[in-house]
C-alpha positions as CSV (number, residue, x, y, z in Angstrom):
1,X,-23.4,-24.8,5.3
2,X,-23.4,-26.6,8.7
3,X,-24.7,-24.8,12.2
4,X,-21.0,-24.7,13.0
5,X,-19.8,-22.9,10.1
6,X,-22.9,-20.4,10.8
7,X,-21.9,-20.0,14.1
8,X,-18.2,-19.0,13.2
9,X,-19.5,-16.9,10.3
10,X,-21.4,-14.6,13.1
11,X,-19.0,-14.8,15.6
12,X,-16.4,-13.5,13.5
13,X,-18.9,-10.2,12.1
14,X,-19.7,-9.7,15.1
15,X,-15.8,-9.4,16.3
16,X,-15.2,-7.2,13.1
17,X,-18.6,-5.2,13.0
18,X,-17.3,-2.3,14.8
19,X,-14.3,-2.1,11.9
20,X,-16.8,-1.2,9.2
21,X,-17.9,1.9,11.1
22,X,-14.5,2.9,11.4
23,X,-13.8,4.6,8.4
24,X,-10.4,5.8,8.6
25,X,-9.8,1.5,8.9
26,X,-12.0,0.9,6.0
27,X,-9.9,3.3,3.8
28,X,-6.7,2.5,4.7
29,X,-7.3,-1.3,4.5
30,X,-8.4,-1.0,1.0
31,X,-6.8,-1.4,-2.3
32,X,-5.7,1.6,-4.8
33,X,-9.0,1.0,-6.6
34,X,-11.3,0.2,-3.5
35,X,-9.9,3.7,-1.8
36,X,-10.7,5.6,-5.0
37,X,-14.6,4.1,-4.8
38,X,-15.1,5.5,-1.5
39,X,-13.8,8.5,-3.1
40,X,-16.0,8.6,-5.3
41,X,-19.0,7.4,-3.2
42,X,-18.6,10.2,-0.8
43,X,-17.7,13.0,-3.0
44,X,-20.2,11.8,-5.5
45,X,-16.9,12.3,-7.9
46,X,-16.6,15.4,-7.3
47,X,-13.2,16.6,-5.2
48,X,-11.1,18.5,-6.5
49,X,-7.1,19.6,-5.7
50,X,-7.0,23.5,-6.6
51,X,-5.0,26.4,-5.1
52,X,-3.5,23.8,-2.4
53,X,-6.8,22.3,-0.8
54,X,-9.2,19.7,-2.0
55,X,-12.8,20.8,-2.5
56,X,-16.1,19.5,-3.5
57,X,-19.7,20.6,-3.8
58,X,-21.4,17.8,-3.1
59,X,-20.8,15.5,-0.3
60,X,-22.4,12.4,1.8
61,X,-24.5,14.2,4.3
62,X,-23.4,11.9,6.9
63,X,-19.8,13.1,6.3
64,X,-20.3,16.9,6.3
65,X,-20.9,17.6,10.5
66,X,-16.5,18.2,9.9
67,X,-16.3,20.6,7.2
68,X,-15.7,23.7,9.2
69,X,-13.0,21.9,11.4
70,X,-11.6,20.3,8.2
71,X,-11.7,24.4,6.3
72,X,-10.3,25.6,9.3
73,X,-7.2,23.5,9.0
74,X,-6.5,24.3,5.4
75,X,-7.7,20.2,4.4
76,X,-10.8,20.9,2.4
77,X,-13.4,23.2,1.6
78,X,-17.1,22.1,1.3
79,X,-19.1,24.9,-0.9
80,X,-22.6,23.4,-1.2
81,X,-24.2,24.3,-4.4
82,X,-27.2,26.5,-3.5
83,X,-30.6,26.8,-5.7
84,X,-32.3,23.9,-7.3
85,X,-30.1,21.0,-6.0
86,X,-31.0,22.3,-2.2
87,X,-35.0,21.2,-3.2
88,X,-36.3,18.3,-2.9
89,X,-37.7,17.8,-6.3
90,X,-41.0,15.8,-5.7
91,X,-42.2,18.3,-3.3
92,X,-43.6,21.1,-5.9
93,X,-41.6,23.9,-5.1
């Protein structure tokens, strides 16, 4: 790969870095399958449809500063298991 190509390769991530902190452009440019990865990845599979509004226990942590905002407008509710999975569990408590 020349210094050129190099050049054009960075030029163009650096135009498009700001994209892949956007998630709402990351989801909605992806495929059926990449969509349902994120999903996945950020709900650790666990979201659920019941009674009219998704919910999950489990959640990316860097995704949760919403939840109230998204319970109070009937999107999602965010029950965080409580007891052992709230240790850490190399600490020895």
């Amino acid at each position: 790969m020349g210094s050129q190509t190099h050049t054009k390769a960075f030029r163009t991530l650096s135009n498009e870095l700001d994209l892949l902190t956007d998630m709402r452009y990351v989801y909605t440019s992806s495929n059926t399958i990449g969509k349902q990865q994120i999903v996945n990845m950020v709900f650790d599979s666990n979201l659920y449809y019941k009674e009219g509004i998704y919910r999950t226990h489990t959640m990316m942590e860097i995704f949760t500063h919403n939840t109230q905002k998204m319970k109070e407008k009937g999107l999602m509710i965010y029950e965080k298991k409580e007891g052992l999975l709230d240790e850490d569990p190399l600490s020895g408590k």
